[in-house]
PQR file with spaces between the fields and no chain letter, atoms N, CA, C, O and H, PARSE charges and radii, in Angstrom:
ATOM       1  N    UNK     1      -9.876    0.664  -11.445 -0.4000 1.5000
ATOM       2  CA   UNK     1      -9.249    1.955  -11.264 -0.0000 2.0000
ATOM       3  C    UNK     1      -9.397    2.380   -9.798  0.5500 1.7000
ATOM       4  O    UNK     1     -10.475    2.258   -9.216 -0.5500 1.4000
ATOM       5  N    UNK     2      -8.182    2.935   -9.141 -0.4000 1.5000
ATOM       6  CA   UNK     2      -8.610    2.910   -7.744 -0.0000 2.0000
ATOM       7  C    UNK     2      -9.483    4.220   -7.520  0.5500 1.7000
ATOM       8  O    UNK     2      -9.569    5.031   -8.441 -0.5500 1.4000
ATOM       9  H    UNK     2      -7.307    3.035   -9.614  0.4000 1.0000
ATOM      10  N    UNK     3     -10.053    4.413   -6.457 -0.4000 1.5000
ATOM      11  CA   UNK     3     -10.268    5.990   -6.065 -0.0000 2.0000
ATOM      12  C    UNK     3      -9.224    6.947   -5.581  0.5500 1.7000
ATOM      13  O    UNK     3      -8.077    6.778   -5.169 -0.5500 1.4000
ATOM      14  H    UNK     3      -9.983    3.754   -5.709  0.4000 1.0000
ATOM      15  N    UNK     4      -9.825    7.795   -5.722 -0.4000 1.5000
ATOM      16  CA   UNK     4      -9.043    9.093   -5.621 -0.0000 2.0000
ATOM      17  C    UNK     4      -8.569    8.913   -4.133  0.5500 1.7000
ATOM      18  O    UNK     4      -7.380    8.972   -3.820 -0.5500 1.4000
ATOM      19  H    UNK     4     -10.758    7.932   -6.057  0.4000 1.0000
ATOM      20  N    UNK     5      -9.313    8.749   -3.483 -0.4000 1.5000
ATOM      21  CA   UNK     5      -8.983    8.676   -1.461 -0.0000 2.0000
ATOM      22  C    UNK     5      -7.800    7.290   -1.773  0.5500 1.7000
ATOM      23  O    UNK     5      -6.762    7.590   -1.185 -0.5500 1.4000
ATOM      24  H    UNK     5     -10.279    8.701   -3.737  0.4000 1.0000
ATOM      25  N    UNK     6      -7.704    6.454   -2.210 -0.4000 1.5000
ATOM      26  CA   UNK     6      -6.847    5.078   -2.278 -0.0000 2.0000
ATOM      27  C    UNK     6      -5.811    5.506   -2.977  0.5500 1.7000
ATOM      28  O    UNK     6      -4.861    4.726   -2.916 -0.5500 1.4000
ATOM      29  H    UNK     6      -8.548    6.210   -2.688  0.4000 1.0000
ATOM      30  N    UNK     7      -5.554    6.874   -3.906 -0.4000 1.5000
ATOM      31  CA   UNK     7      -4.408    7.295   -4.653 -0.0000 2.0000
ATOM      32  C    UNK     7      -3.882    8.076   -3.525  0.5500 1.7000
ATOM      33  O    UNK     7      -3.073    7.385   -2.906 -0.5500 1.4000
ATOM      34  H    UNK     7      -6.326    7.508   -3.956  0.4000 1.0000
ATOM      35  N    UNK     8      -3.982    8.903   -3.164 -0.4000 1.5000
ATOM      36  CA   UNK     8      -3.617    9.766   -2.045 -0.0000 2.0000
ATOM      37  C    UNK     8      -3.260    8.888   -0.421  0.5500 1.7000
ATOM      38  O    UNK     8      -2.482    9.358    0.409 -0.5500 1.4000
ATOM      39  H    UNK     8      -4.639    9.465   -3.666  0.4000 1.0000
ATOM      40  N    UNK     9      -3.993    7.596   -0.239 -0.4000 1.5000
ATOM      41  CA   UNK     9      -3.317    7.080    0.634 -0.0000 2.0000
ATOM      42  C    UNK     9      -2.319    6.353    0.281  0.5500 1.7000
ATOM      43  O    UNK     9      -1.459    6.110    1.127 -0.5500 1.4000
ATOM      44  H    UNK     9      -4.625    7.214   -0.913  0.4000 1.0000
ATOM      45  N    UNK    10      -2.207    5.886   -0.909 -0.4000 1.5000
ATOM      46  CA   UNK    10      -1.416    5.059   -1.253 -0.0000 2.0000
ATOM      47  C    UNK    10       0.016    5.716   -1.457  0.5500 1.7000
ATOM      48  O    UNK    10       1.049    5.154   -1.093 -0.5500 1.4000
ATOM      49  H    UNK    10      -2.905    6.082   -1.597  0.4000 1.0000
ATOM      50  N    UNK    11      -0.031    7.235   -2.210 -0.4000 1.5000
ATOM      51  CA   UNK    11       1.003    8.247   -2.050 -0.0000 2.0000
ATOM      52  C    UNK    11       1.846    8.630   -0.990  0.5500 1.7000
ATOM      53  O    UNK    11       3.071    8.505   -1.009 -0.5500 1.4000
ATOM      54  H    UNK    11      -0.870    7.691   -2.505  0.4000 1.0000
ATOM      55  N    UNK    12       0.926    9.276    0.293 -0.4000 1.5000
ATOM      56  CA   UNK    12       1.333    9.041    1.606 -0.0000 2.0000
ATOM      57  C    UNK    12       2.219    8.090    1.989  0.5500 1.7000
ATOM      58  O    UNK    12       3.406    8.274    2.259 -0.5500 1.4000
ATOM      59  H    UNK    12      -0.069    9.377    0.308  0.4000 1.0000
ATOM      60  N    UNK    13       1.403    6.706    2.011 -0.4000 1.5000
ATOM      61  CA   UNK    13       2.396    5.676    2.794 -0.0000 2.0000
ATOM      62  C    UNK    13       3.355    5.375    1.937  0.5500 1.7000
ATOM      63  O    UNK    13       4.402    5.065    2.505 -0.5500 1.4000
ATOM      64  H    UNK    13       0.439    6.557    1.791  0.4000 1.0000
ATOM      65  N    UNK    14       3.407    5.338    0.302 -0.4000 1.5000
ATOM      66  CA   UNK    14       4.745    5.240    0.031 -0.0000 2.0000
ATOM      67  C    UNK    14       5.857    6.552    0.280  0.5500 1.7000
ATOM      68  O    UNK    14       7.072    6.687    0.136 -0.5500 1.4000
ATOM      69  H    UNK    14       2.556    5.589   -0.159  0.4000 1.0000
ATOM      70  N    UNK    15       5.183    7.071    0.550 -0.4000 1.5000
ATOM      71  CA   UNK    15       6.583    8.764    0.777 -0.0000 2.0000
ATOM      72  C    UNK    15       6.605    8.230    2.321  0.5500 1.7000
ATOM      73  O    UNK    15       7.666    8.724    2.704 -0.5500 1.4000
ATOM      74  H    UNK    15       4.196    6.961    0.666  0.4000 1.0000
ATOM      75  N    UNK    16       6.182    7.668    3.202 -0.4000 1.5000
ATOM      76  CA   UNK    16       6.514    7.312    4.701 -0.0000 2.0000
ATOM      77  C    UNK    16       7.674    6.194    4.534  0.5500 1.7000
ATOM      78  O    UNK    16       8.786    6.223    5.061 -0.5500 1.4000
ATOM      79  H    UNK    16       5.320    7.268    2.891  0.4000 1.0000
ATOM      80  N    UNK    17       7.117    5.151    3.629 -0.4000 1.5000
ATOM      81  CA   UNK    17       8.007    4.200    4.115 -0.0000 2.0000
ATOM      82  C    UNK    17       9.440    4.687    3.100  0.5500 1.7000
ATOM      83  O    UNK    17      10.447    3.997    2.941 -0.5500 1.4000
ATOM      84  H    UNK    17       6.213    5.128    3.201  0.4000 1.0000
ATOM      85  N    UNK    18       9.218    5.862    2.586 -0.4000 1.5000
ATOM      86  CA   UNK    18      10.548    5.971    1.479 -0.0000 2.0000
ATOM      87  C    UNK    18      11.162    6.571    2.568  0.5500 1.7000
ATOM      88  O    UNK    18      12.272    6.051    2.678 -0.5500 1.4000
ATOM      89  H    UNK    18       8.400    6.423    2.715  0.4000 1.0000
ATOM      90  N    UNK    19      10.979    7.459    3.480 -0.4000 1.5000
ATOM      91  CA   UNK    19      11.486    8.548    4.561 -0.0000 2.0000
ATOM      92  C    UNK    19      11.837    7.479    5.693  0.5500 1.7000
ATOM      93  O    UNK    19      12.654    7.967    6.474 -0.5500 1.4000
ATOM      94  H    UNK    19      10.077    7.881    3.391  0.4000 1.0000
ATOM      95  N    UNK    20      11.538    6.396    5.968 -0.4000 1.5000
ATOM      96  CA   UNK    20      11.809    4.918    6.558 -0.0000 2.0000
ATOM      97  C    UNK    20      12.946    4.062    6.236  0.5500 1.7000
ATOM      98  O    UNK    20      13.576    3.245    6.908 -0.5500 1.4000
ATOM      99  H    UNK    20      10.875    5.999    5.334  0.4000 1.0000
ATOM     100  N    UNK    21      13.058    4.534    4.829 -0.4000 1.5000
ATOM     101  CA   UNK    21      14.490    3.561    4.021 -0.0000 2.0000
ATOM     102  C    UNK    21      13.787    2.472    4.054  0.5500 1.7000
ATOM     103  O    UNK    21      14.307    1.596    4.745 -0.5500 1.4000
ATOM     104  H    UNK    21      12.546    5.198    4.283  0.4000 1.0000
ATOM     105  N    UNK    22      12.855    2.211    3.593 -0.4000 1.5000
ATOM     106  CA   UNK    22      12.259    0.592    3.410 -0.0000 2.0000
ATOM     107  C    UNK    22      12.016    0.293    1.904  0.5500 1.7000
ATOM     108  O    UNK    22      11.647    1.078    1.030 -0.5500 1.4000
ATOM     109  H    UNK    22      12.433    2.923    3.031  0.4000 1.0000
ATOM     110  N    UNK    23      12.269   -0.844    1.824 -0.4000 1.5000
ATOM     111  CA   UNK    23      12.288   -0.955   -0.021 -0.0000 2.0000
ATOM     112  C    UNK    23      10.875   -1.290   -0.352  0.5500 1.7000
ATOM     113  O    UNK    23      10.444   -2.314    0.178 -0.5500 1.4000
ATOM     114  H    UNK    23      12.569   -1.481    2.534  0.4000 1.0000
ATOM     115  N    UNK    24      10.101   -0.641   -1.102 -0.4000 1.5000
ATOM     116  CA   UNK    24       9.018   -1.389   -1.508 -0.0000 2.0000
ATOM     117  C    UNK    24       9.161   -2.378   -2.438  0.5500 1.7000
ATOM     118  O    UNK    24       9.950   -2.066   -3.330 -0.5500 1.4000
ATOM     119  H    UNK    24      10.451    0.191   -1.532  0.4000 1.0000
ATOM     120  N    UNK    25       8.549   -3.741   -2.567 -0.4000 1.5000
ATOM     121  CA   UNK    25       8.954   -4.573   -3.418 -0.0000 2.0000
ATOM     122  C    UNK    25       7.912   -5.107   -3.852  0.5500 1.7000
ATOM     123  O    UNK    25       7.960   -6.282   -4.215 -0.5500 1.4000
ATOM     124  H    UNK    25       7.909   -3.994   -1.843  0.4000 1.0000
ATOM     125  N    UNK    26       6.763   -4.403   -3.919 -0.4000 1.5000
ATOM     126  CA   UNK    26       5.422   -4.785   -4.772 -0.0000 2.0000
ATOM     127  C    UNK    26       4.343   -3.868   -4.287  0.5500 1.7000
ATOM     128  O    UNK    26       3.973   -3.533   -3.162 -0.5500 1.4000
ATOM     129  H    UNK    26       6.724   -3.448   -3.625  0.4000 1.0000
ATOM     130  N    UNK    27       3.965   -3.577   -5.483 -0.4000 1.5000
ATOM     131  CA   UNK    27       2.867   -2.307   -5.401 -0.0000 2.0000
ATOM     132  C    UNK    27       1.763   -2.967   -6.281  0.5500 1.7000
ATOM     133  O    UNK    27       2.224   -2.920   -7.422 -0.5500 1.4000
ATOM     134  H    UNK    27       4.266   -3.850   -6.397  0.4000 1.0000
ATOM     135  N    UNK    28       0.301   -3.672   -6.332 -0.4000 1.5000
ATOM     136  CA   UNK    28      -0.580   -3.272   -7.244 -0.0000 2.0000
ATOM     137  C    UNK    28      -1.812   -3.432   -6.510  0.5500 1.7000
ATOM     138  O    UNK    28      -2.179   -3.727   -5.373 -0.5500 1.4000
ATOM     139  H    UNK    28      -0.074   -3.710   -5.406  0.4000 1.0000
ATOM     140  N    UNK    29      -2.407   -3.047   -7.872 -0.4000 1.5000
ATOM     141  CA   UNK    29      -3.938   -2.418   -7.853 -0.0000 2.0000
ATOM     142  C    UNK    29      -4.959   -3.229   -8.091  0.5500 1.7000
ATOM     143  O    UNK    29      -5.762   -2.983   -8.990 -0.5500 1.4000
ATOM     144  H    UNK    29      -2.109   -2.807   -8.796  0.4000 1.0000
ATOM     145  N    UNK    30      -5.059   -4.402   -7.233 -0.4000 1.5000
ATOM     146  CA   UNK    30      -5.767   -5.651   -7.228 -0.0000 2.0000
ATOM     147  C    UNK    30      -7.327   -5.119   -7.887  0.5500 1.7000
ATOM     148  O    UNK    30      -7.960   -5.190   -6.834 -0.5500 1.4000
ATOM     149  H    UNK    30      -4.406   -4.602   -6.503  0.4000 1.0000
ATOM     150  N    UNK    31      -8.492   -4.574   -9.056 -0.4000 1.5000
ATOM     151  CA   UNK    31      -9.197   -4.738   -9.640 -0.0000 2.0000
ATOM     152  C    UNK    31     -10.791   -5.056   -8.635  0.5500 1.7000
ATOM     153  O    UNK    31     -11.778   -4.556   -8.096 -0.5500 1.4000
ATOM     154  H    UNK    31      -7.978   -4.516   -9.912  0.4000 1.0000
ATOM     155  N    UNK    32      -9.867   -6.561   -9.019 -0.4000 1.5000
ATOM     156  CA   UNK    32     -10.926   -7.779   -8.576 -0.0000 2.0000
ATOM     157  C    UNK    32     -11.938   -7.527   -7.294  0.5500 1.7000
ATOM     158  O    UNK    32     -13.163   -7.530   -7.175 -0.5500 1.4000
ATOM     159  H    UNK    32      -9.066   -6.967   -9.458  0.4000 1.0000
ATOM     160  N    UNK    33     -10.735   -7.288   -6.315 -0.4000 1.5000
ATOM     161  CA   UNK    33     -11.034   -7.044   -4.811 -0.0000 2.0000
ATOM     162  C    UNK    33     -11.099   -5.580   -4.200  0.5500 1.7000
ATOM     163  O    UNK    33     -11.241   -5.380   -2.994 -0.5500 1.4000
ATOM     164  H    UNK    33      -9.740   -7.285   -6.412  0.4000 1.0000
ATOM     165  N    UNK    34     -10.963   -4.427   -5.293 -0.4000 1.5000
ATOM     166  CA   UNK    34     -10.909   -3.547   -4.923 -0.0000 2.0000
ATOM     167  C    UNK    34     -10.155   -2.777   -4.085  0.5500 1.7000
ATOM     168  O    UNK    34     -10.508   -1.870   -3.331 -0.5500 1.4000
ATOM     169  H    UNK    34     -10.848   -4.590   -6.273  0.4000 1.0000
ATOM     170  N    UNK    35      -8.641   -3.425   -4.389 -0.4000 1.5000
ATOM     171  CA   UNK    35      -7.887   -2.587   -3.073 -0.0000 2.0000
ATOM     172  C    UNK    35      -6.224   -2.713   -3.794  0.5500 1.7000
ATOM     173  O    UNK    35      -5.665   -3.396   -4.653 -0.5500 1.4000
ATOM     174  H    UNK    35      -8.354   -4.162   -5.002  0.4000 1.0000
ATOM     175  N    UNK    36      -5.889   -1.641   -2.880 -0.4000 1.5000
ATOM     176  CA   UNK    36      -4.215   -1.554   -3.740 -0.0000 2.0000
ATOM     177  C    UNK    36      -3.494   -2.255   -2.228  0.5500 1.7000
ATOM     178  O    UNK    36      -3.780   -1.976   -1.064 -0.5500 1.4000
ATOM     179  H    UNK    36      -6.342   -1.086   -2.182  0.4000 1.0000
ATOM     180  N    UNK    37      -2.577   -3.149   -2.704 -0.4000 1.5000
ATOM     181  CA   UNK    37      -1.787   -4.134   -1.741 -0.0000 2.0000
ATOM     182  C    UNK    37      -0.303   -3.777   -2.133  0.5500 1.7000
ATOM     183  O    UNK    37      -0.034   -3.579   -3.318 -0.5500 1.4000
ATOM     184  H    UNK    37      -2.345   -3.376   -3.650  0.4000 1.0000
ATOM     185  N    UNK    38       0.603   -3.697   -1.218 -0.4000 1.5000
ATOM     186  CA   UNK    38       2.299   -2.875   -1.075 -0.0000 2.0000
ATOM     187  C    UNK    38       2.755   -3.633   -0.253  0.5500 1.7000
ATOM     188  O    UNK    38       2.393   -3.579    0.923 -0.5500 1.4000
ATOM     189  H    UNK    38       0.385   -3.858   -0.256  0.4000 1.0000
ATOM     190  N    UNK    39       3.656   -4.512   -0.697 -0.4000 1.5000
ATOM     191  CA   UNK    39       4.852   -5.261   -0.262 -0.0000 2.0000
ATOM     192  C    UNK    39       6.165   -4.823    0.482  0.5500 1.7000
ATOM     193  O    UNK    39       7.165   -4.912   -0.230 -0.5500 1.4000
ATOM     194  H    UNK    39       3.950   -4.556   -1.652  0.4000 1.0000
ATOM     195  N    UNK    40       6.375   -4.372    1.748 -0.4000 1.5000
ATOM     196  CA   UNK    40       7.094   -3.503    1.505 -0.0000 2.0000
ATOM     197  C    UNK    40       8.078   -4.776    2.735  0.5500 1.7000
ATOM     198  O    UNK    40       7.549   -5.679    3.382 -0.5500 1.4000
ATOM     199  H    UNK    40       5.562   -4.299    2.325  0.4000 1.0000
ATOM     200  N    UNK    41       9.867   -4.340    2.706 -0.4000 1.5000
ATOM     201  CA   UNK    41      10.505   -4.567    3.776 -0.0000 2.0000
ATOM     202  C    UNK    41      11.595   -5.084    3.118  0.5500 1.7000
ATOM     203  O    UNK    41      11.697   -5.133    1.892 -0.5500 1.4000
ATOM     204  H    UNK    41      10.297   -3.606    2.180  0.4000 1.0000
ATOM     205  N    UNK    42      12.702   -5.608    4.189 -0.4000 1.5000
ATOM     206  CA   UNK    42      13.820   -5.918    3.465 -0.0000 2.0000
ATOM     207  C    UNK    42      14.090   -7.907    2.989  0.5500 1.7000
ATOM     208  O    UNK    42      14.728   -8.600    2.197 -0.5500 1.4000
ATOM     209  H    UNK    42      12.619   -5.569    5.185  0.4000 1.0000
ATOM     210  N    UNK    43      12.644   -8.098    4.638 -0.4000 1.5000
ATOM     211  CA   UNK    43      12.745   -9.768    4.290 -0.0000 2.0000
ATOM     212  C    UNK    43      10.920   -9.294    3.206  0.5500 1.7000
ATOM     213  O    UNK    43      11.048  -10.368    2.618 -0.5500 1.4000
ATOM     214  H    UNK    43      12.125   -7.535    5.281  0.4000 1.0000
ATOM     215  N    UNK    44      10.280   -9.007    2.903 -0.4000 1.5000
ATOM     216  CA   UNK    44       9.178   -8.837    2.912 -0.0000 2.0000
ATOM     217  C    UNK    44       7.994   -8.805    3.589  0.5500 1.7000
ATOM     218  O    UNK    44       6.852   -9.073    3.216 -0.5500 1.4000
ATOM     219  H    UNK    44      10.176   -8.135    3.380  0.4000 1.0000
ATOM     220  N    UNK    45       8.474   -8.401    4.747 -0.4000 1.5000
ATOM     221  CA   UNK    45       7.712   -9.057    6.440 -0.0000 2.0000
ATOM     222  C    UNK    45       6.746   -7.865    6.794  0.5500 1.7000
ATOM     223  O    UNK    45       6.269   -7.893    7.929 -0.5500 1.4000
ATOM     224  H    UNK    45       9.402   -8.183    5.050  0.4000 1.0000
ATOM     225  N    UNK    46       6.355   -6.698    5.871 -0.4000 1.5000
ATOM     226  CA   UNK    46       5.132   -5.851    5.745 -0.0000 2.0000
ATOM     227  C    UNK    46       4.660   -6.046    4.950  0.5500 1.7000
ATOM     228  O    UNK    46       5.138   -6.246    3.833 -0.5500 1.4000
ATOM     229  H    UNK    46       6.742   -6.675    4.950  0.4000 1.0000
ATOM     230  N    UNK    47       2.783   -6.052    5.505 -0.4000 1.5000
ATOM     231  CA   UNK    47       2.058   -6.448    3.930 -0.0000 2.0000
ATOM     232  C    UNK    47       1.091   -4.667    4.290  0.5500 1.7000
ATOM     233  O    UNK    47       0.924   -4.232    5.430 -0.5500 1.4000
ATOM     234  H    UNK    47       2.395   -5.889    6.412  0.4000 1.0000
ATOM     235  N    UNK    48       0.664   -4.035    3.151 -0.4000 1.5000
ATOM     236  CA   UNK    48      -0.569   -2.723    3.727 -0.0000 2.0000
ATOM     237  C    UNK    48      -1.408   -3.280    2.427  0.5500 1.7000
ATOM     238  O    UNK    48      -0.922   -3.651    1.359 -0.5500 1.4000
ATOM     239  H    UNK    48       0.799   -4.388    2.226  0.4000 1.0000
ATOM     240  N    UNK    49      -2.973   -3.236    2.846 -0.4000 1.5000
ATOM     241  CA   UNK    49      -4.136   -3.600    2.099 -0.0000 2.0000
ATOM     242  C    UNK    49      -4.627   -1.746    2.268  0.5500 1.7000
ATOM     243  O    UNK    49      -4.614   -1.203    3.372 -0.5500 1.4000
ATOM     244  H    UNK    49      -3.368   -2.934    3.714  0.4000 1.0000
ATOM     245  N    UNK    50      -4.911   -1.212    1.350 -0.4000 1.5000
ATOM     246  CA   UNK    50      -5.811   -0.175    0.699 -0.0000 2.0000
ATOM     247  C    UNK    50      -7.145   -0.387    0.260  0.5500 1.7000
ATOM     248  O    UNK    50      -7.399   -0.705   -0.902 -0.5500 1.4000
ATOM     249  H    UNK    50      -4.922   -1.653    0.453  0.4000 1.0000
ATOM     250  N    UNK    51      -8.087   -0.211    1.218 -0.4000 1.5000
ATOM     251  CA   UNK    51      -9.578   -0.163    0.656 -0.0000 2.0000
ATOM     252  C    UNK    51      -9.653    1.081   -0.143  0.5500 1.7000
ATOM     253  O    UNK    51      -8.890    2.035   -0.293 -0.5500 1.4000
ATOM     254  H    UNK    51      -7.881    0.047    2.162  0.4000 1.0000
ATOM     255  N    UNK    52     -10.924    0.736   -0.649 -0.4000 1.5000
ATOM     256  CA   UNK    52     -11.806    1.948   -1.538 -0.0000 2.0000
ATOM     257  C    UNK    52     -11.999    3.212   -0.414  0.5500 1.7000
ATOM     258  O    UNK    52     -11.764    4.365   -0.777 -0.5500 1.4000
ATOM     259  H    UNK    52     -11.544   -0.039   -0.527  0.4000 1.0000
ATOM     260  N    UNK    53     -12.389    2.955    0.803 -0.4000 1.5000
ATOM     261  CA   UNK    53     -12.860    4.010    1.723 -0.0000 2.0000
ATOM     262  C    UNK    53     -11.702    4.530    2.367  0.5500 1.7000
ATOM     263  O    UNK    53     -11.835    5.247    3.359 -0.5500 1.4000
ATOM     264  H    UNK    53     -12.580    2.019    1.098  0.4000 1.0000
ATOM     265  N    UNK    54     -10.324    4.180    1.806 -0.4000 1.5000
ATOM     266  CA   UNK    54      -9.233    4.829    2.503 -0.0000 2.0000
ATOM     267  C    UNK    54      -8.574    4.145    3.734  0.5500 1.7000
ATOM     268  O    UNK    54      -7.464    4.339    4.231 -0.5500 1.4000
ATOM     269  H    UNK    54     -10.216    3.597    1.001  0.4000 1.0000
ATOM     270  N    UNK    55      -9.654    3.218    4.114 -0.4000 1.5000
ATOM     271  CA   UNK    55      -8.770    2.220    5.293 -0.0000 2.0000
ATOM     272  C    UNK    55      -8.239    1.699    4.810  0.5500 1.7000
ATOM     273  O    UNK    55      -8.538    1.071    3.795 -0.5500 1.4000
ATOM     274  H    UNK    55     -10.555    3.060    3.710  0.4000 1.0000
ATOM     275  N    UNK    56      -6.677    1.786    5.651 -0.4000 1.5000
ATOM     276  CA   UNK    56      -5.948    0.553    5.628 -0.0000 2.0000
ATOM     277  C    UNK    56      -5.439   -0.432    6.248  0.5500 1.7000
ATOM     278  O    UNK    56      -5.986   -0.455    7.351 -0.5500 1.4000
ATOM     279  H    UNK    56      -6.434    2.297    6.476  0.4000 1.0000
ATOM     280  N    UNK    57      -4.903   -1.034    6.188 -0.4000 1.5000
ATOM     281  CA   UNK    57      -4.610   -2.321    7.025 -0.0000 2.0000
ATOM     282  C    UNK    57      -3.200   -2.939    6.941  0.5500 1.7000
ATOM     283  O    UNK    57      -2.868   -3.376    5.840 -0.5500 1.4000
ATOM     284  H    UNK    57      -4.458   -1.016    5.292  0.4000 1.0000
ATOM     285  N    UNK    58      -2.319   -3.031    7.978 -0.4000 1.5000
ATOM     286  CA   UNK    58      -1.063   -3.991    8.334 -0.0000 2.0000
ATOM     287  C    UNK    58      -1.202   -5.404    8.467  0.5500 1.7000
ATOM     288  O    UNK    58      -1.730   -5.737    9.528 -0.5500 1.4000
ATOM     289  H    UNK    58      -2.589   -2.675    8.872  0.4000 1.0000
ATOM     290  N    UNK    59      -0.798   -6.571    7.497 -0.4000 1.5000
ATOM     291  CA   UNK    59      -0.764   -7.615    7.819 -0.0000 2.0000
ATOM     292  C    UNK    59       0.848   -7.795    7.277  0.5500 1.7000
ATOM     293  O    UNK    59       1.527   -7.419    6.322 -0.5500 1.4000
ATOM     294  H    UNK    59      -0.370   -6.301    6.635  0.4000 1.0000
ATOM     295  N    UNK    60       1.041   -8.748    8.713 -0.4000 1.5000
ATOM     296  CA   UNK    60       2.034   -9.128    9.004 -0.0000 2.0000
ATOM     297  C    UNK    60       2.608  -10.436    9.096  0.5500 1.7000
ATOM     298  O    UNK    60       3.776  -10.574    9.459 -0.5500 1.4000
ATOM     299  H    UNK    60       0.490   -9.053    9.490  0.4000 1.0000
């Protein structure tokens, strides 16, 4: 279950990249590793990692 700080960032950046016109094309809530991961772009060429502590991260 994520945290509350990882729901609220995760909210954020999807209302950014919706105000972006970018398609998200995978959203989940990886458990295991503790972090929510978002697929976003038109080739899929943005990756955002969501920690527990609210950092996040661009891999590209």
């Amino acid at each position: 279950m994520p945290t509350d700080k990882q729901k609220e960032t995760a909210i954020f950046i999807c209302q950014l990249l919706s105000n972006l016109y970018q398609p998200i094309n995978l959203f989940r809530d990886d458990i295991r590793l503790k972090i929510i991961y978002i697929l976003v772009g038109i080739n899929d060429g943005l990756e955002i990692l969501i920690n527990q502590d609210e950092n996040w991260d661009f891999e590209t």
